[in-house]
C-alpha positions in Angstrom: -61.2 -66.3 -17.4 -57.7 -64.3 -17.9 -55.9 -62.8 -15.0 -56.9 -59.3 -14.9 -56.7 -55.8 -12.6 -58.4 -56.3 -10.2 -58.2 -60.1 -8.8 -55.1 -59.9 -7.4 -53.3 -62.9 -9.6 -51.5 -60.0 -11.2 -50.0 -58.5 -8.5 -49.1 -61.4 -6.8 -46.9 -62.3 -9.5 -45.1 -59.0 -9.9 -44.1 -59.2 -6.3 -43.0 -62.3 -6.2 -42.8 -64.7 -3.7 -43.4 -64.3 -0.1 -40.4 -63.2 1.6 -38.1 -63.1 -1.2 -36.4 -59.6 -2.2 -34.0 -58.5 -5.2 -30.7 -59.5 -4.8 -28.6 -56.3 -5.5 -26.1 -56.6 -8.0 -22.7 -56.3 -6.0 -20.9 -53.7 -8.0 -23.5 -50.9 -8.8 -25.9 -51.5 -5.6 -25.2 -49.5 -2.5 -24.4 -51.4 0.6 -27.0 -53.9 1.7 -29.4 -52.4 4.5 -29.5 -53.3 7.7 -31.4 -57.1 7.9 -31.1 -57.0 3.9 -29.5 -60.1 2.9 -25.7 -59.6 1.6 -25.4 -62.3 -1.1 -22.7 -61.0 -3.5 -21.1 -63.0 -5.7 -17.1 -62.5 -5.1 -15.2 -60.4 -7.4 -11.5 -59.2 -7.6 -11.0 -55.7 -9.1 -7.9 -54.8 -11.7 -6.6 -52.2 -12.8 -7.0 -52.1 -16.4 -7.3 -49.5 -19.8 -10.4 -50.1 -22.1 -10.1 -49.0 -25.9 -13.4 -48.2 -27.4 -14.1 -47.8 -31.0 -14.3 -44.5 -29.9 -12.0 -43.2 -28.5 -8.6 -43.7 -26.5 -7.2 -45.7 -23.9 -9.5 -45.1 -20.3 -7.7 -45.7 -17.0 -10.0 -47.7 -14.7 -11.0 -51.0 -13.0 -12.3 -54.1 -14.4 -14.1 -56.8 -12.1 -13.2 -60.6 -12.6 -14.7 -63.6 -10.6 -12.9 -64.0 -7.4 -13.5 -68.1 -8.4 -14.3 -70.1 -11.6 -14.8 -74.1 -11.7 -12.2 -74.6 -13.9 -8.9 -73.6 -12.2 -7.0 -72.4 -8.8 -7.8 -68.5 -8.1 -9.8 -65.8 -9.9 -11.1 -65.5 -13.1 -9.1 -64.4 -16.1 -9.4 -61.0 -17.8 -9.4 -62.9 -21.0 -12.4 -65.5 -19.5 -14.0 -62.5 -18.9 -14.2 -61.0 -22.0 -15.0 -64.4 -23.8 -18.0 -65.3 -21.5 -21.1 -65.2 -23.1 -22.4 -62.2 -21.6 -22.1 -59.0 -24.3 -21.5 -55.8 -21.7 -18.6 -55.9 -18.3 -18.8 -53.5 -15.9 -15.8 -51.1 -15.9 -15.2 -48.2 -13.2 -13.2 -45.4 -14.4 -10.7 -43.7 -12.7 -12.5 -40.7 -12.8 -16.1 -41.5 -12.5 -19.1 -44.0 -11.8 -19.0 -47.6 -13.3 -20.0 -48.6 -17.0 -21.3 -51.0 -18.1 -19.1 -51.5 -21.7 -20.1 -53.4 -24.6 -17.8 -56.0 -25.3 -18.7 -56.0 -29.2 -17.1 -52.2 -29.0 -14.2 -53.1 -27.1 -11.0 -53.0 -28.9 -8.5 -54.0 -26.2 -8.3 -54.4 -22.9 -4.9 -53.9 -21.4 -3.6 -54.9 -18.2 -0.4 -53.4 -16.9 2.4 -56.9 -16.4 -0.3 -58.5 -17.2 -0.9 -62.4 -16.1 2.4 -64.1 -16.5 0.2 -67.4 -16.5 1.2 -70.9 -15.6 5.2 -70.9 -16.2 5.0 -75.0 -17.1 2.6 -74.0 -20.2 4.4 -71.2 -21.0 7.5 -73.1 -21.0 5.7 -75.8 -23.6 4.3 -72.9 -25.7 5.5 -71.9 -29.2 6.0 -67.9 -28.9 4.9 -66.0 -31.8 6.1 -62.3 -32.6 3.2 -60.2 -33.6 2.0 -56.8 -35.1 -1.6 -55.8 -35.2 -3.0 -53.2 -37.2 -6.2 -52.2 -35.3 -9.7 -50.5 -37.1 -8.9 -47.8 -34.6 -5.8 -46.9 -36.8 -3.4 -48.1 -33.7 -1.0 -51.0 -33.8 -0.4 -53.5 -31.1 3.2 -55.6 -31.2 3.8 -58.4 -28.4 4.3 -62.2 -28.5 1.4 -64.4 -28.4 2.2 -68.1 -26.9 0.8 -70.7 -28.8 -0.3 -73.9 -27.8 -1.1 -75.9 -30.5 -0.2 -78.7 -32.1 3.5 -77.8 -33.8 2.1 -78.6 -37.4 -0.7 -75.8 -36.5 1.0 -73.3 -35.1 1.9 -70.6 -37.1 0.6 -67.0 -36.6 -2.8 -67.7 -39.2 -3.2 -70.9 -36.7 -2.9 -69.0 -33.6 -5.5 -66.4 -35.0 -8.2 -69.2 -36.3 -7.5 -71.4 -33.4 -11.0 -70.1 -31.9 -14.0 -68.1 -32.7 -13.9 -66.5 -28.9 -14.2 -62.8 -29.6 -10.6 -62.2 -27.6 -7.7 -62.9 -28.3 -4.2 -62.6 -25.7 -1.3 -60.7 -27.0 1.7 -59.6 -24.0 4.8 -56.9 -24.1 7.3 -57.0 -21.2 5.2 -54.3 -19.4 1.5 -55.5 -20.5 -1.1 -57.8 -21.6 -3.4 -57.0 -24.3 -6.9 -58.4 -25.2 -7.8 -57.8 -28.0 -10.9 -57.8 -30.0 -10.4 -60.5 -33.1 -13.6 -58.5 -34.8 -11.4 -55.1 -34.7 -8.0 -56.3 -35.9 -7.9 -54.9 -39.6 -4.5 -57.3 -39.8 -1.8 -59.1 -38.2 1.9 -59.0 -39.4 4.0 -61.9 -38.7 7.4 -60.8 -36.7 9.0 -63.9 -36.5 
């Protein structure tokens, strides 16, 4: 016979274990209660401007893993943005947090952005660029390209990968942008 209303099996399952509670998610939950366990994953919070399709730049914060496996310190805005998950939660300056598409995402900028590791850098090819956006902005910066020297013009740099974002710096900022919402690159080289 099928589990139904009335024999318990049902409601056993919807709560769960014995003992076990939801874990809240650490950056829209209030604080844990008292004797509530407080198992947060650790974040770092930026300060960072989201462009939507829709609209202009918004003033806010971004949260990033505090660790990652694969390197020393927190995670990267651009890791971020490439990790498989399709919305990141984003707190406005003036109001509650979002939780933003990344598919609707133009750029993300952070203000002197990462400057990253100065030995790659250093070994890097930089490439001038100018992005034409479907928003109708443009986007110039230098892009540093680490690929093999035969490969590494500005198409390369652009087809290098099929992540969604893409790193492009200024002096004063670091833009990630959205591959799917770049109408066109111009080479400034």
């Amino acid at each position: 016979r099928a589990p139904g209303i009335g024999d318990g099996r049902i409601d056993r399952l919807r709560a769960g274990p014995a003992g076990l509670r939801p874990v809240p998610h650490p950056l829209t939950a209030p604080a844990p209660e008292a004797g509530v366990s407080g198992f947060l994953l650790p974040r770092a919070a930026l300060p960072a401007r989201v462009t939507l399709t829709t609209g202009k730049p918004r003033a806010g914060t971004i949260f990033v893993s505090a660790r990652v496996p694969q390197h020393d310190g927190p995670e990267t805005p651009l890791e971020m943005l490439n990790r498989p998950e399709s919305f990141f939660p984003f707190r406005p300056n003036d109001g509650e947090i979002l939780l933003v598409a990344k598919g609707q995402t133009v750029a993300l900028t952070i203000d002197h952005g990462p400057v990253g590791d100065p030995d790659r850098l250093s070994a890097a090819k930089e490439l001038q660029l100018e992005l034409v956006l479907a928003n109708g902005s443009t986007l110039a910066g230098r892009a540093a390209v680490e690929l093999p020297e035969q490969h590494s013009r500005a198409l390369d740099y652009l087809n290098a990968t099929t992540a969604p974002f893409f790193e492009l710096s200024t002096e004063e900022s670091t833009h990630f942008v959205n591959r799917a919402h770049v109408l066109f690159a111009r080479p400034r080289d």
